[in-house]
GUVOFI-826623 format. One record per atom (N, C-alpha, C, O): residue in one letter; x, y, z. Coordinates in steps of 0.1 Angstrom, whole numbers, padded with zeros to 4 digits, always signed. Atoms other than C-alpha are relative to their C-alpha. Layout:
N
AXYZ ...
***
This chain:
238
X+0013+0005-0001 X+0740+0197+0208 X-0008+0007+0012 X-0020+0009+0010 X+0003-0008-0013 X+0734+0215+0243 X-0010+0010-0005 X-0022+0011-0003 X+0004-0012+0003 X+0731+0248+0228 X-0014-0004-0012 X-0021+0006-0015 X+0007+0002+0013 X+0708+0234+0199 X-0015-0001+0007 X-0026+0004+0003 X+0013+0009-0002 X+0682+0214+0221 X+0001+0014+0013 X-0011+0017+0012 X+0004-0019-0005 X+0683+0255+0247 X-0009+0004-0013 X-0021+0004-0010 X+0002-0009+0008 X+0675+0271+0212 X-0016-0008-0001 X-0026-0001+0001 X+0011+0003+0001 X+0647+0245+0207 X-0012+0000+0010 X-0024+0000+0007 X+0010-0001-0010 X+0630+0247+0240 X-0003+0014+0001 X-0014+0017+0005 X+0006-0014-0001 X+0631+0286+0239 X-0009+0000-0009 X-0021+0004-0007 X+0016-0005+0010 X+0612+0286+0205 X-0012-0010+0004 X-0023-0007-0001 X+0009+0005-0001 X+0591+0257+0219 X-0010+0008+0013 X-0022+0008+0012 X+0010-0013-0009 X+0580+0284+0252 X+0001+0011-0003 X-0003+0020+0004 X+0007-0014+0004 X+0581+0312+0233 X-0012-0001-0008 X-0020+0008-0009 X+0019-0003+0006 X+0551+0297+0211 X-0007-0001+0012 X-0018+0005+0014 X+0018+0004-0016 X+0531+0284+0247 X-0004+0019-0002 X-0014+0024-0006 X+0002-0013-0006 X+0537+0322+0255 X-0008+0005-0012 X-0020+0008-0011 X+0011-0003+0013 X+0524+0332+0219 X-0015-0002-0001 X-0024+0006-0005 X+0013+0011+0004 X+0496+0310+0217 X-0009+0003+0010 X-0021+0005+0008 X+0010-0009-0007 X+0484+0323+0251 X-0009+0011+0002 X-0018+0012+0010 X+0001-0012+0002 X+0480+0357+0238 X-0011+0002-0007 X-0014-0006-0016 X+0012-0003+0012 X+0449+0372+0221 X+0006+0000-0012 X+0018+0002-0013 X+0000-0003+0014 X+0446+0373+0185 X+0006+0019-0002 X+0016+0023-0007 X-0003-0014+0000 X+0445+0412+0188 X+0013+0007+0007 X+0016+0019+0006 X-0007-0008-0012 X+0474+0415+0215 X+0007+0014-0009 X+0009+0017-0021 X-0009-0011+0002 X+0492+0446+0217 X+0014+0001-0003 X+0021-0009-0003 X-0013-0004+0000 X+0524+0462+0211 X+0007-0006+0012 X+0014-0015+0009 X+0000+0002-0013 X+0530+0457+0249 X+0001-0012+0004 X+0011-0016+0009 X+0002+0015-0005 X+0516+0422+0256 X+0011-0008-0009 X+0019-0015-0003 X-0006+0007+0007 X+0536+0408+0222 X+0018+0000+0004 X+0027-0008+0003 X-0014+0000-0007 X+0568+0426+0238 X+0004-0005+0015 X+0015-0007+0019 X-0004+0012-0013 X+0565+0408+0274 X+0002-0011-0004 X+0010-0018+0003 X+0000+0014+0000 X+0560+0375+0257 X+0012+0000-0004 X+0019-0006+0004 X-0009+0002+0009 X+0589+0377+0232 X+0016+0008+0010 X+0027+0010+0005 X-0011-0008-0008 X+0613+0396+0260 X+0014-0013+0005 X+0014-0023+0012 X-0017+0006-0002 X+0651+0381+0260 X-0003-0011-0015 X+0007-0018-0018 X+0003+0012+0009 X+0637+0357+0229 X+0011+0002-0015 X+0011+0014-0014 X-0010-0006+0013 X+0661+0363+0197 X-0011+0005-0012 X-0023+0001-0013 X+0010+0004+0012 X+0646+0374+0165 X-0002-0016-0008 X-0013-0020-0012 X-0001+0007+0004 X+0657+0344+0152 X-0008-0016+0008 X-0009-0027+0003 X+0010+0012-0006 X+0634+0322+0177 X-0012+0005-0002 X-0022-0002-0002 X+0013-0005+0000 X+0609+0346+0173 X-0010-0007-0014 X-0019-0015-0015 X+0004+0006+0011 X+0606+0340+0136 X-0002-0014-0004 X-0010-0019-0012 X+0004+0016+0001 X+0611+0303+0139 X-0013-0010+0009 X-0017-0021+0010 X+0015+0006-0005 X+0579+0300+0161 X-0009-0004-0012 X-0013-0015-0014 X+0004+0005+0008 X+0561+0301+0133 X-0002-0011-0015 X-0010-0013-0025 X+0000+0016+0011 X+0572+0268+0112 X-0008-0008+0011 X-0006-0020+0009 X+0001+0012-0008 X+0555+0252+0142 X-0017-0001-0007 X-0023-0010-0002 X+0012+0002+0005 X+0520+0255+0121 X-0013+0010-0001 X-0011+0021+0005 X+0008-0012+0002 X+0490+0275+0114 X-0003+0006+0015 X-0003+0018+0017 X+0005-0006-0012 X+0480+0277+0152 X+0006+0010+0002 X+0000+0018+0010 X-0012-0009-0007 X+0509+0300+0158 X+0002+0008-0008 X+0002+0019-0001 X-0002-0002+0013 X+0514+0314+0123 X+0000+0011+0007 X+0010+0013+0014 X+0007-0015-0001 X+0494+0350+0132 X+0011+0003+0010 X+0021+0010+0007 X-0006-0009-0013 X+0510+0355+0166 X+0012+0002-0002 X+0018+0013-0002 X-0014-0004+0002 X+0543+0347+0158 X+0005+0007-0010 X+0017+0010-0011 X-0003-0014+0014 X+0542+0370+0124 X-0004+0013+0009 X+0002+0023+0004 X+0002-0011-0006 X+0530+0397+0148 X+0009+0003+0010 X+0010+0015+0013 X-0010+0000-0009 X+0559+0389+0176 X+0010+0007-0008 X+0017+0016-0004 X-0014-0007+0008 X+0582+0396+0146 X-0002+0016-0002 X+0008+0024-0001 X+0006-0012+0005 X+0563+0428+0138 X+0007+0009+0014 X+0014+0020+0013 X-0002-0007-0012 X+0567+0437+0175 X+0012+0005+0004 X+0015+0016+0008 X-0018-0001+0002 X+0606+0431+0175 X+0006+0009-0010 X+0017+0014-0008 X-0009-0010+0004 X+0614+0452+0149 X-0006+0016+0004 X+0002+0025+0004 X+0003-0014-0009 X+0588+0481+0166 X+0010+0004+0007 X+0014+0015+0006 X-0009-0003-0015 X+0611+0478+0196 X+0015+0001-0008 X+0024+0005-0002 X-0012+0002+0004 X+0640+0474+0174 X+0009+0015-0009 X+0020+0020-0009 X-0001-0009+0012 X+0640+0501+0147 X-0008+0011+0008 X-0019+0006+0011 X+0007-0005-0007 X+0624+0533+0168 X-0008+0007-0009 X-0004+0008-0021 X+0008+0000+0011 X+0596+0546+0152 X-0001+0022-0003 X+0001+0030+0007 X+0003-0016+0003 X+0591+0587+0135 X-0011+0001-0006 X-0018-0008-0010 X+0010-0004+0001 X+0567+0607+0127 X+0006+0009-0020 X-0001+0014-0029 X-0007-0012+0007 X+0592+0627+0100 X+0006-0010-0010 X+0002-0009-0022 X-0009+0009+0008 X+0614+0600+0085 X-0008-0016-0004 X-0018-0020+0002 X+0005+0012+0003 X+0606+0566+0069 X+0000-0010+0012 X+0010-0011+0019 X-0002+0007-0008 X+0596+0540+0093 X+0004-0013-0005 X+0004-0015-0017 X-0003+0015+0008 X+0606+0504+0086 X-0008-0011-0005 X-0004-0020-0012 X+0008+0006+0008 X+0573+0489+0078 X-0004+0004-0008 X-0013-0003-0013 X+0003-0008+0013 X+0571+0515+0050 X+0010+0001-0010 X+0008+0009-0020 X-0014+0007+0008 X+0605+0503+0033 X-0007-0007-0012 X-0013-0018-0010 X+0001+0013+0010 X+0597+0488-0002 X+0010-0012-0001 X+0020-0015+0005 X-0016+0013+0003 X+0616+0460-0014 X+0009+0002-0009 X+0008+0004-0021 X-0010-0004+0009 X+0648+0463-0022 X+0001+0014+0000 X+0010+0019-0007 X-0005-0015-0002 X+0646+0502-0013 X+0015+0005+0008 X+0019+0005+0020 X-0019-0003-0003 X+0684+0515-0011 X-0001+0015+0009 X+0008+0023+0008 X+0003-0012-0013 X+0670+0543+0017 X+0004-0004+0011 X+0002-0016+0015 X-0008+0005-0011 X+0687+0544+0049 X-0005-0006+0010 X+0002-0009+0019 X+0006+0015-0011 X+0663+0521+0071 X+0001-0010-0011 X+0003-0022-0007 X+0003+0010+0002 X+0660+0501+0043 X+0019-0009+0001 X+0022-0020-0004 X-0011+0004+0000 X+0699+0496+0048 X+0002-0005+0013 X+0009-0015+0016 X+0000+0007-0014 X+0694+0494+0084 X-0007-0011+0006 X-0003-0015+0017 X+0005+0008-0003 X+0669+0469+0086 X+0007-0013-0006 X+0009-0023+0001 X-0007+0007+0010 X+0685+0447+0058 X+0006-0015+0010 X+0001-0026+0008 X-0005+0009-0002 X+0703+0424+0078 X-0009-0006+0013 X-0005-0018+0015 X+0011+0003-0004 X+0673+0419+0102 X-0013-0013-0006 X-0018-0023+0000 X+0006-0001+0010 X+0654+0413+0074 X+0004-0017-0006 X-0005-0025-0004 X-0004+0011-0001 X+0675+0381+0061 X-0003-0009+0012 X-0007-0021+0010 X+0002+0011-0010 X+0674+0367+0095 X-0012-0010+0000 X-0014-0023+0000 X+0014+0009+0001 X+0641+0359+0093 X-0005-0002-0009 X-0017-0004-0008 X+0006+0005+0013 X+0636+0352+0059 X+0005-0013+0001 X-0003-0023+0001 X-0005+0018-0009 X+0663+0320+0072 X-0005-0005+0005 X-0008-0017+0002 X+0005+0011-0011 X+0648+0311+0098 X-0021-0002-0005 X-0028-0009+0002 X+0015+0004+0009 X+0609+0309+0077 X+0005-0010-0007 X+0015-0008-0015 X+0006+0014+0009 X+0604+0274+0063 X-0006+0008-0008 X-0017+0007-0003 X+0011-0004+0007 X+0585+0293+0037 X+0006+0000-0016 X+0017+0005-0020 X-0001-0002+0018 X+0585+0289-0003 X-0003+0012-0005 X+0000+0015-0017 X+0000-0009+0004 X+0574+0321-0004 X+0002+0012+0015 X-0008+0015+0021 X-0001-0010-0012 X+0591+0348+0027 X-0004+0013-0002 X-0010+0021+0005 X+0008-0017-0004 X+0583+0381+0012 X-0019+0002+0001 X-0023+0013+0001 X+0011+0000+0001 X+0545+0374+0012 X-0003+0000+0023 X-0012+0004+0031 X+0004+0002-0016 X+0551+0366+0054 X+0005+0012+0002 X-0001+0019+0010 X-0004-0011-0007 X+0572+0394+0056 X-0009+0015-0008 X-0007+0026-0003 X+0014-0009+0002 X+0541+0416+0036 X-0011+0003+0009 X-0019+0012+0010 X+0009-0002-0011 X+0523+0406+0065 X+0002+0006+0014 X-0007+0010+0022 X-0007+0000-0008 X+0547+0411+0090 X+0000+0016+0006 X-0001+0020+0018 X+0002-0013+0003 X+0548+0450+0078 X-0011+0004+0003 X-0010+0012+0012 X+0012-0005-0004 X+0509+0454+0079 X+0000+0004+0015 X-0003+0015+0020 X+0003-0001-0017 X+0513+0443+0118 X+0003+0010+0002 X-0003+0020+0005 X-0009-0015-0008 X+0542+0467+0124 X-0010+0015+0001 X-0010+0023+0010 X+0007-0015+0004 X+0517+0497+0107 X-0005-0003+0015 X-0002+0002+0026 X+0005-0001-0013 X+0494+0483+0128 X-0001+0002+0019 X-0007+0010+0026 X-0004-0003-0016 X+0505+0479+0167 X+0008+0010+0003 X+0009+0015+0014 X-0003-0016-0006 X+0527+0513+0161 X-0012+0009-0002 X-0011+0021+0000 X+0011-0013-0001 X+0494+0531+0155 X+0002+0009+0012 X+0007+0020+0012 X+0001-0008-0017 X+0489+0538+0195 X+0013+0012+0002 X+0012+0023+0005 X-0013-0003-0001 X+0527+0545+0195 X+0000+0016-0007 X+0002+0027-0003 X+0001-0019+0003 X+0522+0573+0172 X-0011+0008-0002 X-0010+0018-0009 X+0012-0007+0000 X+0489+0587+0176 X+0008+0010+0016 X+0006+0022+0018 X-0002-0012-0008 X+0509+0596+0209 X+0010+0007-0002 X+0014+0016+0007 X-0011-0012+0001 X+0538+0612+0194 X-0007+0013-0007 X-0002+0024-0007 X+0012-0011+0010 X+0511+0634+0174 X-0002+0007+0013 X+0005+0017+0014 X+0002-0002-0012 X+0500+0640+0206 X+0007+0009+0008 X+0002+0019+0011 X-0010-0005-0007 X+0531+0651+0225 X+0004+0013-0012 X+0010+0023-0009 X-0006-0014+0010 X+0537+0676+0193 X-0011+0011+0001 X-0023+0008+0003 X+0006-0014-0002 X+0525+0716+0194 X-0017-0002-0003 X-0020-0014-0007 X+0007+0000+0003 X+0492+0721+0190 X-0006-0002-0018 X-0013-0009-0025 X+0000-0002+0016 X+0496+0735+0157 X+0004-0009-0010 X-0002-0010-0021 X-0007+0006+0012 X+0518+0711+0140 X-0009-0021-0001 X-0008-0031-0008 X+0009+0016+0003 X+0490+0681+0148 X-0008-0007-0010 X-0011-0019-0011 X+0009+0005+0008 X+0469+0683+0119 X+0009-0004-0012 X+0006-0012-0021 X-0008+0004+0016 X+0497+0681+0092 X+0007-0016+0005 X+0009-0024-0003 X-0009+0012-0001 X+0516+0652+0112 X-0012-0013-0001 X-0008-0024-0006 X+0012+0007+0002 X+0480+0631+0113 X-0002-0003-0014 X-0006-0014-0017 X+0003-0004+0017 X+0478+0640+0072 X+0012-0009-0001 X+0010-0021-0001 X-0015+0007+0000 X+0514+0627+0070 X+0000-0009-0002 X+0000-0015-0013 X+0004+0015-0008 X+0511+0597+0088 X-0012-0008-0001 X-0013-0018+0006 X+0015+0011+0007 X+0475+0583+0069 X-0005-0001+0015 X-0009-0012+0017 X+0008+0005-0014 X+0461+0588+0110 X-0011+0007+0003 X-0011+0020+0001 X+0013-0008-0006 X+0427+0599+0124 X+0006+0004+0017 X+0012-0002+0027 X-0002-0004-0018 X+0430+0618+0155 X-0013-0006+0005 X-0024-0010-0001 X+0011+0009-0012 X+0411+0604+0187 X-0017+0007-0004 X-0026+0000-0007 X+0012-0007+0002 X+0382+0632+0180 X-0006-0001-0011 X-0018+0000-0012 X+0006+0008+0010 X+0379+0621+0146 X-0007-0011+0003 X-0019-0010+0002 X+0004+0007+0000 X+0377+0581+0155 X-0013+0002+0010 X-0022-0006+0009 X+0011-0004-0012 X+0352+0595+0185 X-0011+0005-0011 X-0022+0000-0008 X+0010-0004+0008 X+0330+0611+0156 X-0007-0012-0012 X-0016-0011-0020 X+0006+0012+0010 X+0328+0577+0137 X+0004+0002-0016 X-0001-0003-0025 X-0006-0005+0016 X+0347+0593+0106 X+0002-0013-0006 X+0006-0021+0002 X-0004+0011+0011 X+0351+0564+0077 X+0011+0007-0003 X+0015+0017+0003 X-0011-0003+0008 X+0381+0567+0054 X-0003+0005-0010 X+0008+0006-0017 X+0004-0009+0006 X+0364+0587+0031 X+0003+0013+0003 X+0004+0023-0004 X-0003-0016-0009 X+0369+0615+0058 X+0007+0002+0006 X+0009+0012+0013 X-0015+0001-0007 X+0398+0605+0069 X+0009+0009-0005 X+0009+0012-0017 X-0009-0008+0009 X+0426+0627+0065 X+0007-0003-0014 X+0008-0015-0017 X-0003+0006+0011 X+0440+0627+0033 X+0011-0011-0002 X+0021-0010+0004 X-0012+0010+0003 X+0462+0597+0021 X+0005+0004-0016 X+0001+0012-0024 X-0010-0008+0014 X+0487+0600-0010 X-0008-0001-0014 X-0004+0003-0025 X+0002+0001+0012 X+0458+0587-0032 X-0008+0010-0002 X-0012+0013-0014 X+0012-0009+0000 X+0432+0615-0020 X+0006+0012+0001 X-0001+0022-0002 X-0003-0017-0006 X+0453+0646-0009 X+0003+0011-0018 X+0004+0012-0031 X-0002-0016+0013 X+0458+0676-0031 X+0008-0005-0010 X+0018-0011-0007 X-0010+0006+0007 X+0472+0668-0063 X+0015+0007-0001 X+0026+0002-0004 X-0016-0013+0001 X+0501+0699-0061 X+0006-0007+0012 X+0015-0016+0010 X-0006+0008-0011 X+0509+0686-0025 X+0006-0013-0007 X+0018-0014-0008 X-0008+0013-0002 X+0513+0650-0035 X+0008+0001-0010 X+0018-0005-0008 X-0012-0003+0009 X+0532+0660-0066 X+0010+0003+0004 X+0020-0004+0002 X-0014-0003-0006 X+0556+0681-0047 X+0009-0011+0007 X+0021-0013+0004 X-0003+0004-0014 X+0559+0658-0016 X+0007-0015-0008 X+0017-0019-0003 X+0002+0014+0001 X+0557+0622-0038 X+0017+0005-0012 X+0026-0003-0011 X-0009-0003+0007 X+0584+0641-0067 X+0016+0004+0010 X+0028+0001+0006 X-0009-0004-0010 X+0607+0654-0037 X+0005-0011+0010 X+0015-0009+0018 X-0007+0011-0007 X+0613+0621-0021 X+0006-0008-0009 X+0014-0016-0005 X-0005+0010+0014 X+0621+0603-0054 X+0009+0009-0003 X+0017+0000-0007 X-0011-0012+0000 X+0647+0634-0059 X+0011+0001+0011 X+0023+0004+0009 X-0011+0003-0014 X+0664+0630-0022 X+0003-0012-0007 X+0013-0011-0014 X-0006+0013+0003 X+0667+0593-0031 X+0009+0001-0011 X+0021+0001-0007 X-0010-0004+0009 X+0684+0599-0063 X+0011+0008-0005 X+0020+0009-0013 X-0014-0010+0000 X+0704+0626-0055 X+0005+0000+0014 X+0009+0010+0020 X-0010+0004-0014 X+0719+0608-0021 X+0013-0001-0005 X+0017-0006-0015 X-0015+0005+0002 X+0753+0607-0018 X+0003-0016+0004 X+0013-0022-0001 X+0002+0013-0005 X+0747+0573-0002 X-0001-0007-0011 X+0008-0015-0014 X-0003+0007+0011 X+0734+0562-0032 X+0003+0003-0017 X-0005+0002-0026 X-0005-0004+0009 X+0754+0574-0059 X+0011-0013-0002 X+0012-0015-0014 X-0001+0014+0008 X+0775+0537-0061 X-0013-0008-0003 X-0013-0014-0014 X+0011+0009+0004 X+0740+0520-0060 X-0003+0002-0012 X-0001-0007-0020 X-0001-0006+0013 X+0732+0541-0089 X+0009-0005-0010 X+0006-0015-0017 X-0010+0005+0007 X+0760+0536-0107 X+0005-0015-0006 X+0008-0018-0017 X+0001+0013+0002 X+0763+0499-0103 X-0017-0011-0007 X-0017-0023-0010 X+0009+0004+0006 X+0725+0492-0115 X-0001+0000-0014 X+0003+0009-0022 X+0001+0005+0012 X+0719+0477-0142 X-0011+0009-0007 X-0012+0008-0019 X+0002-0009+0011 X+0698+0505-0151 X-0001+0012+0008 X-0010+0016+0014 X-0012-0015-0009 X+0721+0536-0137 X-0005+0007-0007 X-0014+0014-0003 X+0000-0010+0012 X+0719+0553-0168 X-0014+0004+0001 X-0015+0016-0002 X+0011+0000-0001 X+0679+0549-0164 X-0003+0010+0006 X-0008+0020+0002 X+0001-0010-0009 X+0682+0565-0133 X+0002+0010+0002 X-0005+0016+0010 X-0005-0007+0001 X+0702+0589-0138 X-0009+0013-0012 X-0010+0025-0012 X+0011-0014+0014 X+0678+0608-0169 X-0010+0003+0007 X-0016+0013+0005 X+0017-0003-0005 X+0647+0600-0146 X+0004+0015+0010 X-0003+0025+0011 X-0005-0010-0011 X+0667+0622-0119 X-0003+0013-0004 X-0012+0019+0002 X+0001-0007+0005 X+0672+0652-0144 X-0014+0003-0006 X-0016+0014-0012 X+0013-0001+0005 X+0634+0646-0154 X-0008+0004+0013 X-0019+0009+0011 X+0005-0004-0009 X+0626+0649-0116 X+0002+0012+0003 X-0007+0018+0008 X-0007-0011-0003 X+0645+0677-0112 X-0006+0009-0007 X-0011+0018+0000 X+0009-0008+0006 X+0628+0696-0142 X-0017+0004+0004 X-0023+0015+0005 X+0012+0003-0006 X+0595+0683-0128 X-0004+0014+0011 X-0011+0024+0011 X-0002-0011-0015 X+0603+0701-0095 X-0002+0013-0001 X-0010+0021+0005 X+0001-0021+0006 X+0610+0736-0112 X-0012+0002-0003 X-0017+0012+0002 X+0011+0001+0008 X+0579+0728-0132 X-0009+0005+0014 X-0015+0015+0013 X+0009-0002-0011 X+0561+0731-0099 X+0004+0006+0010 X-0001+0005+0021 X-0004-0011-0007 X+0580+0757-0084 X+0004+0000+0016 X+0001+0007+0026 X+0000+0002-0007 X+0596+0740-0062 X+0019-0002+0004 X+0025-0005-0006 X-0014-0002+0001 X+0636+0742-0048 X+0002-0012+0002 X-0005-0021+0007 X-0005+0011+0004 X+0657+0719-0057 X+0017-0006+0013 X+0026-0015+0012 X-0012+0001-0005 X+0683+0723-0029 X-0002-0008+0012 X-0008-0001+0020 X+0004+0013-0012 X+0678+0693-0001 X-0006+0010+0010 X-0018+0013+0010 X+0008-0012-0016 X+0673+0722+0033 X-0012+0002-0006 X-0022-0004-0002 X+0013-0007+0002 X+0648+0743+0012 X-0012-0010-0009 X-0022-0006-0013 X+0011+0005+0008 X+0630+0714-0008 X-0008-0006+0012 X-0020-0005+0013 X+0007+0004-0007 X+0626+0696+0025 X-0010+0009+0009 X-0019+0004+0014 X+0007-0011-0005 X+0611+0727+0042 X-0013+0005-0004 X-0022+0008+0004 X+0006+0000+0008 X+0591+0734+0013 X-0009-0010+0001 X-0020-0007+0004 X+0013+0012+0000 X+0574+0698+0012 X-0007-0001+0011 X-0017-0008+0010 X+0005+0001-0012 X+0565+0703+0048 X-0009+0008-0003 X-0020+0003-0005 X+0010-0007+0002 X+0548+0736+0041 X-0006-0005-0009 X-0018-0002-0007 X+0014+0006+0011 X+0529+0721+0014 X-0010-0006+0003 X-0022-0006+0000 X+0006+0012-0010 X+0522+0692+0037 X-0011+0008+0007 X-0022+0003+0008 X+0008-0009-0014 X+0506+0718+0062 X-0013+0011-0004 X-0020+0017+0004 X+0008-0007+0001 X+0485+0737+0043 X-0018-0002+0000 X-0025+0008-0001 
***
């Protein structure tokens, strides 16, 4: 009982600490409040009611920021679908459960839909300055990449019309290569080659693969993991 009625007073001052916080807080501010807190109190702040709801879905957001480190190259973890057998989504996975447990919710993946947005959101800063820290040269393709406006953009008042491209606006050959070439890694991982196999529709998978793979040639593009991923970069960059 000790330990039970500890667990309840932390999530009861980790919401004060929440609840203090702006609506908008930061990356920063959400990881002082939530510092030493478990995920598992983080996420159970929010059964205490709507007051808290936002902050403590964005505490969670903040905890897997700090938790999961974020790239500019590789998938991050608020860009994980559901149920994607890719290796964050393997690594967040048991994260992931925690706080679906600890949500009172009749429906968790709609909290954890929101939970995602945040993450996008409060790593913006985060990687606007790894863009930042990279060559001069290689800033405008990692901006395109990454769906981000550079500073001189948002300083010009650009909308999202003028925004760099995203996967629904960019070139169609690019997003072919880039969008056919990541669905081709995934299917031809050695990682998931039991997943494959044990799905109930392997065999599905398995023809779409050979139809990606045709695809690929179709668009003159290599098929060998090094030179495809090399390839989708330059595509990316042009």
């Amino acid at each position: 009982m000790e330990n039970q009625t500890l667990t309840i007073e932390a999530v009861r001052t980790l919401s004060d600490n929440l609840a203090a916080l702006p609506k908008d807080a930061n990356q920063n501010q959400l990881a002082e409040a939530i510092a030493d807190a478990t995920l598992i109190q983080i996420a159970a702040v929010s059964n205490h009611g709507d007051r808290i709801t936002g902050s403590a879905e964005r505490a969670v957001a903040a905890w897997f920021n700090s938790e999961f480190p974020l790239s500019l190259a590789d998938v991050n973890w608020f860009e994980v679908e559901h149920r994607d057998g890719c290796a964050m989504g393997k690594t967040i996975a048991p994260a992931k459960k925690e706080v679906y447990a600890a949500w009172k919710s009749s429906n968790p993946s709609v909290k954890y839909g929101r939970v995602k947005n945040y993450g996008r959101e409060l790593a913006e800063p985060m990687l606007l300055g790894m863009v930042e820290a990279l060559p001069e040269g290689e800033r405008e393709a990692a901006y395109t990449a990454n769906d981000l406006l550079s500073p001189e953009a948002k300083a010009k008042g650009i909308e999202a019309v003028d925004a760099p491209p995203t996967s629904r606006t960019r070139d169609l050959y690019e997003r072919s290569v880039v969008e056919l070439g990541k669905l081709y890694r995934a299917l031809n991982a050695t990682d998931n080659d039991a997943i494959i196999k044990a799905h109930a529709k392997g065999q599905e998978l398995q023809d779409a693969l050979v139809d990606i793979t045709n695809a690929l040639k179709s668009l003159g593009a290599p098929t060998e993991d090094a030179d495809l991923v090399t390839y989708m970069e330059s595509v990316a960059k042009r």
